[in-house]
N, CA, C and O of each residue as an XYZ file, in Angstrom:
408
protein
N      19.630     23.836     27.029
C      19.120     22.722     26.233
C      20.157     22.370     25.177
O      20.397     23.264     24.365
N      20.954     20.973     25.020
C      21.719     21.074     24.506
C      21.211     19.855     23.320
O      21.418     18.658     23.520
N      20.608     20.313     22.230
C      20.538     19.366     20.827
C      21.243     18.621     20.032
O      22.258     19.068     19.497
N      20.654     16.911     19.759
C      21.869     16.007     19.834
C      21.393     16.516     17.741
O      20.561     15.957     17.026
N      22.030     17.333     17.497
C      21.880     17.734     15.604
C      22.535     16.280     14.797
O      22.040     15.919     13.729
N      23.382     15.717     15.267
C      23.715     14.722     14.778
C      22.803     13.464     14.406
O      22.652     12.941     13.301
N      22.110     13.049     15.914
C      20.659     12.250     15.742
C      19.610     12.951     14.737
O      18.970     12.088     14.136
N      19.278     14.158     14.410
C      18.389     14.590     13.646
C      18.970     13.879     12.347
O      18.378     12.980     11.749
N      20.207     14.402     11.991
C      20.619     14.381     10.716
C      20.935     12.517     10.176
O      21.316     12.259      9.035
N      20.699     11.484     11.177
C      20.615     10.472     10.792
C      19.428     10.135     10.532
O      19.667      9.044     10.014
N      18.323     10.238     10.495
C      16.833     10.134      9.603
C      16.803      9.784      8.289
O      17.678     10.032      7.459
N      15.991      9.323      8.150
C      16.317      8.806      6.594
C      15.668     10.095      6.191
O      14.749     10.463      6.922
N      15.941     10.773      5.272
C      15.198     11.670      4.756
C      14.405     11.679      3.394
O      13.965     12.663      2.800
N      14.301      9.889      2.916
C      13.533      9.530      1.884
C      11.951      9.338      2.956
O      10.841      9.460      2.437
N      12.079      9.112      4.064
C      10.663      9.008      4.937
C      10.433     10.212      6.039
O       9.649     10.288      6.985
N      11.500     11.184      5.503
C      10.892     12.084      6.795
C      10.040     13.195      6.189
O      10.117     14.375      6.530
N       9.178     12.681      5.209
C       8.090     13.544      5.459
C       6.403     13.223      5.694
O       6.200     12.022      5.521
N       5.564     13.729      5.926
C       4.367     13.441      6.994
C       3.628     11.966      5.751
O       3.164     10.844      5.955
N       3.800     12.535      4.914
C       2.840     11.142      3.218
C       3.523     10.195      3.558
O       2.980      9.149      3.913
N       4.804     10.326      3.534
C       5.746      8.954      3.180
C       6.060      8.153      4.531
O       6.133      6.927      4.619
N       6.265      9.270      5.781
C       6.175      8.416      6.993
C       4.914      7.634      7.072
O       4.959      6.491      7.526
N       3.664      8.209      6.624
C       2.476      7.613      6.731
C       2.342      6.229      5.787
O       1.584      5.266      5.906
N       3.321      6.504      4.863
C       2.866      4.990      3.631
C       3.881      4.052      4.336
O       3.698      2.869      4.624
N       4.892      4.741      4.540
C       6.051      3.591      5.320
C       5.548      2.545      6.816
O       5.896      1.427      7.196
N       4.601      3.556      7.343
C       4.287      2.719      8.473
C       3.081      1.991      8.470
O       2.910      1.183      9.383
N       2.221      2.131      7.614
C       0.999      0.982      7.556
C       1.224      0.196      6.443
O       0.482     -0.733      6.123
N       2.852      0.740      5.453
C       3.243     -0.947      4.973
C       3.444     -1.663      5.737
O       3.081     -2.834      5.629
N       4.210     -1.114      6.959
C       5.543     -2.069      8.277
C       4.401     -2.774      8.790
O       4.498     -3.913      9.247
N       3.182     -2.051      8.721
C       2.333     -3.480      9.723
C       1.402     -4.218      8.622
O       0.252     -4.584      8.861
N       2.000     -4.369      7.505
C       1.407     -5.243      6.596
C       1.822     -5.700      5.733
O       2.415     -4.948      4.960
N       1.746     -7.016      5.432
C       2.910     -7.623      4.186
C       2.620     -7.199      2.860
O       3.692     -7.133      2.258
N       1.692     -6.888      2.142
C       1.004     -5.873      1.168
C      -0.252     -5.695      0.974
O      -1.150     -6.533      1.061
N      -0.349     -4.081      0.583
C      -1.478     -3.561      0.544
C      -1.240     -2.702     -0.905
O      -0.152     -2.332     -1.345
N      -2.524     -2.503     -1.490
C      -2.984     -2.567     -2.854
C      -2.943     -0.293     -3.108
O      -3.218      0.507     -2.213
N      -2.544      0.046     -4.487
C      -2.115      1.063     -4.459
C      -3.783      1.991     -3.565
O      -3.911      2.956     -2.811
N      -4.807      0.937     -4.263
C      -6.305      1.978     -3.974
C      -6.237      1.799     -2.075
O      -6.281      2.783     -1.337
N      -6.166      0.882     -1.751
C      -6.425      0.841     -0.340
C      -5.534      1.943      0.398
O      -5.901      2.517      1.424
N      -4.326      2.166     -0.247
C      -3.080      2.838      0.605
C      -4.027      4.606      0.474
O      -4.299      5.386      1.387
N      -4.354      4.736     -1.236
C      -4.816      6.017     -1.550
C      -6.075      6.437     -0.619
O      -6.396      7.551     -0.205
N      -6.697      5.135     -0.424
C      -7.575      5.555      0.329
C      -7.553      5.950      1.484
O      -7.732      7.093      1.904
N      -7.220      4.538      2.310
C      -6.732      4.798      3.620
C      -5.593      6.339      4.052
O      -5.842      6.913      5.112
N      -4.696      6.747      3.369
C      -4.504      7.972      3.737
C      -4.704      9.233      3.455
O      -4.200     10.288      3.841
N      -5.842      8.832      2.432
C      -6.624     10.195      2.054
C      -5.722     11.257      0.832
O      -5.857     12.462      0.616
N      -4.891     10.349      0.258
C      -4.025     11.081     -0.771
C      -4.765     10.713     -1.935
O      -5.513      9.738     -2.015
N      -4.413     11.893     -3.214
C      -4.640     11.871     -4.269
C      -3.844     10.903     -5.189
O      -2.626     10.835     -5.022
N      -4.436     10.157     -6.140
C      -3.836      9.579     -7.206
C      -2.207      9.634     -7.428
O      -1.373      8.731     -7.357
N      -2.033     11.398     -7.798
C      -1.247     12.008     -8.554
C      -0.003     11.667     -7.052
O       1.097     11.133     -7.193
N      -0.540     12.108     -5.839
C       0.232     12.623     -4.901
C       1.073     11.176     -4.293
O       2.255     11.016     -3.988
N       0.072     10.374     -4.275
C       0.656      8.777     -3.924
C       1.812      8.434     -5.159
O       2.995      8.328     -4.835
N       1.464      8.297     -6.337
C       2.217      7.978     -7.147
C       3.538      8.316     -7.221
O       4.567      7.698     -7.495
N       3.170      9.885     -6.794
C       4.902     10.629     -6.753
C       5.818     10.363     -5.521
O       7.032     10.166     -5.555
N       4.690     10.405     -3.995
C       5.720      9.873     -3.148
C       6.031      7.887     -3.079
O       6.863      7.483     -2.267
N       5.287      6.871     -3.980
C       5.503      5.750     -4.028
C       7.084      5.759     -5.122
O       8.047      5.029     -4.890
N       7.041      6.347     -5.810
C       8.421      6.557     -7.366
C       9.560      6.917     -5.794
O      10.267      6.060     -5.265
N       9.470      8.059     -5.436
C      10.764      8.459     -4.991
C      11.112      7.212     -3.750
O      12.228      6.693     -3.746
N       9.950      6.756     -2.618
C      10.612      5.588     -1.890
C      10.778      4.383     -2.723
O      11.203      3.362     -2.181
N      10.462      4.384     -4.108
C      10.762      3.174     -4.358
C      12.315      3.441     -5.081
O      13.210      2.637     -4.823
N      12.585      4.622     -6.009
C      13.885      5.027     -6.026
C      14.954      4.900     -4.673
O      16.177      5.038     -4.649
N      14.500      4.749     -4.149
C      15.356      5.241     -2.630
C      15.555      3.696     -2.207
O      16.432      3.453     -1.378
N      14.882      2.777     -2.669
C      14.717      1.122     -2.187
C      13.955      0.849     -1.138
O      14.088     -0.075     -0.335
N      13.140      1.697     -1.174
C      12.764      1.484      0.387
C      11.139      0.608      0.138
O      10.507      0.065      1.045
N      10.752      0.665     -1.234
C       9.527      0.088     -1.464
C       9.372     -0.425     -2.905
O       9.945     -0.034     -3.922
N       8.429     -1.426     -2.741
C       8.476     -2.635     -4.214
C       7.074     -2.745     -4.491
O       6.200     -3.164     -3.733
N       6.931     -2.207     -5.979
C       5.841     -2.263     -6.618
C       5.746     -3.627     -7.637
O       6.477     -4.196     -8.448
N       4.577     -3.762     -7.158
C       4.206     -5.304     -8.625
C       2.989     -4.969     -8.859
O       2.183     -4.444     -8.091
N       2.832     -5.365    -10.221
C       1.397     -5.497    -10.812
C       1.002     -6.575    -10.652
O       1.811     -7.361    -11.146
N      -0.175     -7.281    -10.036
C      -0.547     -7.910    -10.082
C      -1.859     -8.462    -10.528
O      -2.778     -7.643    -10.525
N      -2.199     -9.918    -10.987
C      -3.919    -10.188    -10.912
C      -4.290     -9.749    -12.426
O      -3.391     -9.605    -13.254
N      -5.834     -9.516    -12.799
C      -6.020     -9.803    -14.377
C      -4.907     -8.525    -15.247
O      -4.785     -7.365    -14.853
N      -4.158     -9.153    -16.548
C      -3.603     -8.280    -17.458
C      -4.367     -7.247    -17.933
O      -3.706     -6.239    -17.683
N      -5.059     -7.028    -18.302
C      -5.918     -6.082    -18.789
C      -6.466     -5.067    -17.995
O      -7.043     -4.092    -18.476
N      -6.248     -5.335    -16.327
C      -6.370     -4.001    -15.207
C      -5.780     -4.538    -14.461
O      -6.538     -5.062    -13.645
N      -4.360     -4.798    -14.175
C      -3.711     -5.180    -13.452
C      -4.195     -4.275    -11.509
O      -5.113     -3.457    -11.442
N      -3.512     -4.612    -10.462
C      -3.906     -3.999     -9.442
C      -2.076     -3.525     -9.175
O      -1.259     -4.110     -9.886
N      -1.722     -2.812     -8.475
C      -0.140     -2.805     -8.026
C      -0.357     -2.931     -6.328
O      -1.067     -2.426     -5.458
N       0.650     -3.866     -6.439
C       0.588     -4.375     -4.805
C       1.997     -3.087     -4.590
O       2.944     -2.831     -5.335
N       1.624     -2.544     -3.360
C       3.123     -2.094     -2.687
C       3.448     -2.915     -1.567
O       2.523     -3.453     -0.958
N       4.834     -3.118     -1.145
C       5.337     -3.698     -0.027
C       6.405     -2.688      0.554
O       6.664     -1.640     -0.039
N       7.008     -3.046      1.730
C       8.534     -2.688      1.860
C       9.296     -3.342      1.945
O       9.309     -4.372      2.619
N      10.346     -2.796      1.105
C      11.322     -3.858      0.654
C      12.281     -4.176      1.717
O      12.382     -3.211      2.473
N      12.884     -4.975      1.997
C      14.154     -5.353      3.149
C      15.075     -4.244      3.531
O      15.457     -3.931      4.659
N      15.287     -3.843      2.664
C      15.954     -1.936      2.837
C      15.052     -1.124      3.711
O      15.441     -0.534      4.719
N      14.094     -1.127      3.364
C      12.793      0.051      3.031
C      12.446     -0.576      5.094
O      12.639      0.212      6.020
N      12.090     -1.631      5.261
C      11.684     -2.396      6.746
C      13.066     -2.236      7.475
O      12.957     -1.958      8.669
N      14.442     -2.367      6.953
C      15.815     -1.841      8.029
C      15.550     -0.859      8.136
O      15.069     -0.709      9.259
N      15.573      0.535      7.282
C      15.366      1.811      7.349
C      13.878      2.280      8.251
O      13.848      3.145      9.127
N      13.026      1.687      7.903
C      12.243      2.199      9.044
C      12.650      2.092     10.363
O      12.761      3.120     11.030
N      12.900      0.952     10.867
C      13.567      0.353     12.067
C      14.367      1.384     12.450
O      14.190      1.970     13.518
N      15.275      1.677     11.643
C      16.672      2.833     12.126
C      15.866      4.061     12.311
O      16.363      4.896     13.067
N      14.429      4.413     11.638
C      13.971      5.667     11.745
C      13.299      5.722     13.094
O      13.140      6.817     13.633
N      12.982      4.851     13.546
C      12.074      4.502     14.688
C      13.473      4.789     16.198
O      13.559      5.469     17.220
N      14.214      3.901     15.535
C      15.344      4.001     16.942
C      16.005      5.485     16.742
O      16.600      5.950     17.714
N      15.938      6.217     15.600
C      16.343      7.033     15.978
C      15.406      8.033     16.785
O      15.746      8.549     17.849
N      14.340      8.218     16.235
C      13.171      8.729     16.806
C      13.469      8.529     18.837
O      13.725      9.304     19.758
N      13.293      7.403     18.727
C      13.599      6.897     20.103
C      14.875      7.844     21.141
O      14.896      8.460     22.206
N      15.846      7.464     20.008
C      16.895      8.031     21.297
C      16.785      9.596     21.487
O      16.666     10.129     22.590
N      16.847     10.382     20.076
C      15.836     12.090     20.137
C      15.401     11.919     21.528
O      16.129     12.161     22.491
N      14.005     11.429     21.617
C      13.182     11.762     22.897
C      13.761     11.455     24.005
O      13.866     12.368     24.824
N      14.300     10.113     24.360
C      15.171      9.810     25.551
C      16.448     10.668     25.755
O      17.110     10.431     26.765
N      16.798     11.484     25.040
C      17.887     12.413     25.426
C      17.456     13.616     25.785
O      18.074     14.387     26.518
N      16.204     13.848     25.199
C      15.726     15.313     26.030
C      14.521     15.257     26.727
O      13.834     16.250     26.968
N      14.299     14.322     26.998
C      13.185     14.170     28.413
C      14.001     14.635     29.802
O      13.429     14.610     30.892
């Protein structure tokens, strides 16, 4: 069995873990969704979303706005044009992984 280590090591490794692959890919199928819906929908804590939303958004891969009344604003997340290339590249890489060792 001969392992292509090179394809591993091109992953983005701001999304290769199980939270952030999960926030990265039900942004990709949505133009934005609201911080409570994301918390909800993947069953993360407050604390735990917040910390992996800071580091992909450090990384560029995602864009926070406040939006709607000042006084309780809502924060929309998106992915940013970086953040939607980089998935793409995570996906094709994903891709060729499996097609080389099938």
């Amino acid at each position: 069995l001969a392992v292509d280590r090179a394809a591993f090591d091109k992953l983005e490794p701001a999304i290769h873990t199980k939270s952030r692959l999960a926030i990265v890919s039900v942004l990709a199928a949505n133009e934005s969704l609201s911080f409570t819906e994301l918390r909800d929908g993947l069953q993360l804590t407050d604390g735990n979303l917040a910390a992996h939303l800071r580091a992909l958004e450090q990384a560029g891969l995602v864009r926070l706005r406040k939006i709607g009344n000042p006084n309780k604003p809502t924060t929309a997340v998106s992915l940013s044009a970086t953040g939607r290339n980089a998935f793409t590249r995570y996906l094709e890489g994903l891709e060729h992984i499996v097609k080389r060792h099938r």
